[in-house]
N, C-alpha and C positions, 0 to 999 in steps of 0.2 A: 681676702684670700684670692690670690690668684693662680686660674688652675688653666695649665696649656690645655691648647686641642690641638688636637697633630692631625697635619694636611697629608689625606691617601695623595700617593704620585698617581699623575694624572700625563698622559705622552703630548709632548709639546710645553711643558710644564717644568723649568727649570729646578732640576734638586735643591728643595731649604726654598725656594721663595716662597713667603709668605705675608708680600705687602706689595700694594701694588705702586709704591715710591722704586721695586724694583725690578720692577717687567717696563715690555713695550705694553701698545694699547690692545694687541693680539694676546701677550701674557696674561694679562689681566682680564680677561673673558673667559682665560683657564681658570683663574683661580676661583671664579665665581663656582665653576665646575667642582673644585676641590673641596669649596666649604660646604657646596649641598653635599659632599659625600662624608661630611663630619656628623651628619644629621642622628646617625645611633648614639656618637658619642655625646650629644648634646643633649639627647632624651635620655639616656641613664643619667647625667648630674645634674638635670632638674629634677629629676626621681629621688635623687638621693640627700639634695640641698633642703628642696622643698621653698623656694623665696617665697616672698607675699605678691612679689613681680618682677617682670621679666622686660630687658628693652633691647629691642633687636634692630640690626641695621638692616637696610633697603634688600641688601641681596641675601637675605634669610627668612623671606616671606613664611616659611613654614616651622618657623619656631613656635608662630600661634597655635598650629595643630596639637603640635606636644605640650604646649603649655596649656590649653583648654581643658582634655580632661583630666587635671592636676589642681584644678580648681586656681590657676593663676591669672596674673591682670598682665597681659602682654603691652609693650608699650612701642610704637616705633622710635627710633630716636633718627632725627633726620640730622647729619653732618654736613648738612646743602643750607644757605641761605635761605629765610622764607622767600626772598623775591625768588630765588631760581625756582625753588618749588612750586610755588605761584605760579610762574609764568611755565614751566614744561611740565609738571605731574599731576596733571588733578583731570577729575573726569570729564571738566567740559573738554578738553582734547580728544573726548572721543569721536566731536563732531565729525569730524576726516576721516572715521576711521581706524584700523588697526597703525594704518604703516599712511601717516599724514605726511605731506611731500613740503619740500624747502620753503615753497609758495606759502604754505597754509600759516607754515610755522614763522615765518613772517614778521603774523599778526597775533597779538595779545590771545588769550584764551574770551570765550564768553563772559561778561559780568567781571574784566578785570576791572582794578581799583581804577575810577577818576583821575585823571591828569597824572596818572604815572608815564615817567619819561620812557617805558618800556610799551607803550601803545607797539610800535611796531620795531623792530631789528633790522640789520644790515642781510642783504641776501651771504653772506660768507657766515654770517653767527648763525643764519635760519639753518644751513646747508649742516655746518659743524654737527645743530642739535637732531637732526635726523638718527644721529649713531642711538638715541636715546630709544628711539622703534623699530632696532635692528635687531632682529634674532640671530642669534650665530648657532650653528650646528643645531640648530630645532631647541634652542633653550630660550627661556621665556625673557626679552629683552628687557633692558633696565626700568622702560614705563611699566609692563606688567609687573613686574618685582614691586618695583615704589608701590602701584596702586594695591596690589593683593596684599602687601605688607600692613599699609596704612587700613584696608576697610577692614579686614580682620580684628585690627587692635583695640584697645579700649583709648588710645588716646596717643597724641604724637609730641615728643618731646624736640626742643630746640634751642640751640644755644646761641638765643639774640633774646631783645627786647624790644618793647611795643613803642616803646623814643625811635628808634632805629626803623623798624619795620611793621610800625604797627598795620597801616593798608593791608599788607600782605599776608598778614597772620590772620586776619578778620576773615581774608578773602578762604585761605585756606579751611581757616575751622568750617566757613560756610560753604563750602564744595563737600569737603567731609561728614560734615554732620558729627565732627570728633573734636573732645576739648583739645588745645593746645597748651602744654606746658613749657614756660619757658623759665629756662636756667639762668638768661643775662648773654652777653656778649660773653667766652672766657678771655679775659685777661691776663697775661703770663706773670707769672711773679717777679719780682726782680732777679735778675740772673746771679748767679752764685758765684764766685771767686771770682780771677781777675782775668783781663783781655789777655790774651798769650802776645808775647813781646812783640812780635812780628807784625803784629797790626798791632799794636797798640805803639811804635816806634816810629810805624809807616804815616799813622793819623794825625801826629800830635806834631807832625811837621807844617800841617796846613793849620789855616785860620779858622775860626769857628763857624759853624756851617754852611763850610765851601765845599764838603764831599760829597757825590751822590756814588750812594748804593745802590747796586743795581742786582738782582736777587727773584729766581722765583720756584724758590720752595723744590722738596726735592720727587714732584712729582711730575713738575712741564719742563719738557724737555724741547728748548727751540730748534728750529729747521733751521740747515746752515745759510741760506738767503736774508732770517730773520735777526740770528746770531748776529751774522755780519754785518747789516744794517745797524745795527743796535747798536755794536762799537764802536762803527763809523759815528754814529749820533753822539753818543758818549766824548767822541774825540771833538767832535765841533759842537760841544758846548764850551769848551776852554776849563772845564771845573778840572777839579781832581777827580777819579771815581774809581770804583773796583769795584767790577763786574763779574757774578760767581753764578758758575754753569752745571748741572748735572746730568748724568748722563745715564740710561739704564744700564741692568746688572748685567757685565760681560761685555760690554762694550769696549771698544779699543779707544778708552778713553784720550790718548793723545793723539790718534787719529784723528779723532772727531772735533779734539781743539781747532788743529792745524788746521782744520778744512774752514773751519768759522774765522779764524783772524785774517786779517786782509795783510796781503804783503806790505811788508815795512813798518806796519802798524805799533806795533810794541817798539819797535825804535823811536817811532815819530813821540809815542806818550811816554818814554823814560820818564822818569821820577817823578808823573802825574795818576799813571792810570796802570792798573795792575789786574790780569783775567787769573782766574782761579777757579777748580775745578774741584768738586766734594763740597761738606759741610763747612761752614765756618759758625762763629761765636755769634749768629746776626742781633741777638736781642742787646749784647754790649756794646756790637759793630753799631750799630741803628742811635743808641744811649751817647757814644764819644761825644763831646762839645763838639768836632770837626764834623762831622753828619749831619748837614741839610736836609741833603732831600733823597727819597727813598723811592725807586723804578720798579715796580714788581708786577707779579700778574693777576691781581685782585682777587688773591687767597682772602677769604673772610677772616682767617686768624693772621695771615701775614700784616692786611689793610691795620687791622687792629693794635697788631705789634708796632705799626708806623706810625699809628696815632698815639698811641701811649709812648712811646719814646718823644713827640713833638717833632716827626718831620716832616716836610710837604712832601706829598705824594703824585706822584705819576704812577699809570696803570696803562699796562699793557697784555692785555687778556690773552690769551693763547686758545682757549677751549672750554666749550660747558657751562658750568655755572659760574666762570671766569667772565665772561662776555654780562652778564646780568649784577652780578656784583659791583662790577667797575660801573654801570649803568648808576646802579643804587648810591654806591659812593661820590662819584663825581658829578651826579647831574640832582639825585635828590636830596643827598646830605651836604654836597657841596666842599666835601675835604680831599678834592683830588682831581688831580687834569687828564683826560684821558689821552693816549698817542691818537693822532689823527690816521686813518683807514682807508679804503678804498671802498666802497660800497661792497664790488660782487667780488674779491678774493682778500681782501683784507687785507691788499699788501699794503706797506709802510718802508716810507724812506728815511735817512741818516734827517734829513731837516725835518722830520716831523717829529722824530728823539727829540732833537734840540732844540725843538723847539717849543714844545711840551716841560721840558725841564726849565727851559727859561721863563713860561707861565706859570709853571708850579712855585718860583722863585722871588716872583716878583714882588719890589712891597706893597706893604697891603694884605698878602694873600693867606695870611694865620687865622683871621678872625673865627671863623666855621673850626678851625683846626684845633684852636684854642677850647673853643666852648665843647667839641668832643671827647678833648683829654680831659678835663677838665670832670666833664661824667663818668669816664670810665675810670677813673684814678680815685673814685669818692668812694672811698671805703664804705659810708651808711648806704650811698647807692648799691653795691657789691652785694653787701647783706640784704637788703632788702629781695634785692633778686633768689638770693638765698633761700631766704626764709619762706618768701612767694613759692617757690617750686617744692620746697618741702610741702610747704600747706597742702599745695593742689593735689601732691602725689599724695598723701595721706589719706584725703579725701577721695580720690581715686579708687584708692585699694580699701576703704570701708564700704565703697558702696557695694550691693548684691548685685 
């Protein structure tokens, strides 16, 4: 059953949005505003539901309140990689502090896991996760959210596995002192009907995995210096590609193309390379025979969908638990190249695209790639994950 909650308007807070794929990073600090004030409507239909348990995200630490004297098992359900979580939310980060400075954040937390490639960060990734101890308008910023959510609960739920990130889950549960239950990496199902003619016309004119996709989810939205670099990069690899941009809600969205493409640009890639704005089909776009290799910003479900479709990956992180995931993917599982950085701003030229894509490409470079589809596509594997998180949740909710 699924039953809406309606968002009180909140000033500064766009009529109807209710996701943060369609605000800026300012809107989205509203909305956190708007769902603490759903908080009666979500204490009367656990009143009235009654579950055996309850799994709440980061920014509704006080679901536990109402769900406590209800006699329920609150659960966090964390949408962040264990390494992000690992590396920015757990208590030894208190060492600093309330409000720990670029410096600190640096360097791994106390008692991270051994020979993780995430020992230390770039000062631009350390700078980024400061927004993580930022309180806006005297509201309690997203570390205290995560951490009062999680010590509250009876246990934290996760959608990875212990193949993937086992260090990190270990590390986690033992900052917490809380089990971790994990669901498995989600896999998307195979996509439903067919490619719309327009890309499926435009693909099927190149050779098999000559295209790269370039793609990053419709929640990072790149700065025009970055945009542009990208499709300069795009341009001097010589592939084909098509590159899909999004933009927040209310934007003048061809404004904001035009500022990103570089004069002449689109003339110079006629009938190679095509920018596109909005959603598209990416799970069938990523599946075509002509799709190589896949550029994105090391979404945990996006990395995933490139792996299970079989392309080589590039990862170009933008923000957040973007910057740690692409760490995880390409340095400690080894199925992807990251774009090359600048240390202290994180800028990136058109030859480091290209030149990233051309190491994502080269042969040889499947083996890791292989043996990751390979688990994720194994249906007894899938179940097992399954059945694992039933058990533990079961178990969960009989205990007193």
């Amino acid at each position: 059953v699924v039953v809406p909650i309606h968002l009180s308007p909140v000033p500064g807070l766009p009529a109807g949005a209710s996701s943060t794929a369609e605000l800026s990073a300012d809107g989205a600090e509203l909305l956190k505003v708007a769902l603490d004030g759903t908080r009666p409507q979500v204490a009367a239909l656990l009143a009235e539901l009654r579950p055996v348990a309850v799994l709440m995200d980061f920014a509704t630490p006080w679901v536990h309140d109402i769900a406590a004297p209800l006699g329920l098992k609150a659960l966090h359900l964390s949408v962040f990689s264990a390494t992000a979580g690992a590396f920015n939310c757990v208590p030894a980060r208190r060492l600093h502090g309330p409000h720990p400075s670029a410096h600190d954040l640096r360097s791994a937390p106390a008692g991270f896991p051994e020979g993780s490639s995430l020992a230390t960060i770039p000062a631009y990734q350390a700078a980024d996760l400061t927004y993580l101890f930022t309180s806006f308008d005297g509201k309690p910023c997203v570390y205290d959210r995560v951490l009062a959510s999680i010590e509250a609960c009876h246990g934290i739920v996760m959608k990875t596995c212990a193949e993937m990130e086992g260090s990190y889950i270990d590390y986690l549960s033992g900052q917490f002192g809380k089990p971790v239950l994990l669901a498995g990496p989600v896999v998307p199902e195979p996509p439903q009907g067919e490619l719309e003619d327009q890309w499926e016309n435009w693909l099927s004119a190149f050779p098999d995995k000559a295209v790269v996709l370039a793609s990053f989810g419709s929640e990072t939205f790149l700065p025009v210096a970055a945009a542009t670099e990208l499709l300069l990069g795009l341009e001097a690899t010589g592939r084909p590609f098509l590159a899909v941009f999004n933009f927040p809600r209310g934007a003048d969205t061809e404004a904001e193309l035009q500022a990103r493409v570089p004069l002449g640009f689109m003339e110079r890639v006629k009938g190679r390379g095509r920018v596109h704005v909005g959603w598209v089909q990416q799970q069938h776009i990523l599946r075509h025979r002509s799709v190589g290799c896949f550029l994105n910003h090391g979404g945990f479900s996006s990395v995933v969908e490139g792996l299970v479709a079989g392309c080589r990956l590039v990862l170009l992180p933008m923000k957040g638990d973007q910057y740690l995931n692409a760490a995880l993917f390409a340095r400690d599982l080894r199925v992807g190249v990251e774009v090359a950085r600048r240390d202290e701003d994180g800028w990136f030229g058109r030859g480091d695209v290209a030149d990233a894509v051309a190491a994502a490409m080269a042969d040889g470079g499947d083996g890791e790639l292989r043996k990751w589809r390979e688990f994720l596509t194994d249906d007894a594997v899938q179940m097992r994950f399954t059945d694992e998180f039933v058990r533990q949740l079961k178990e969960l909710v009989r205990e007193t």
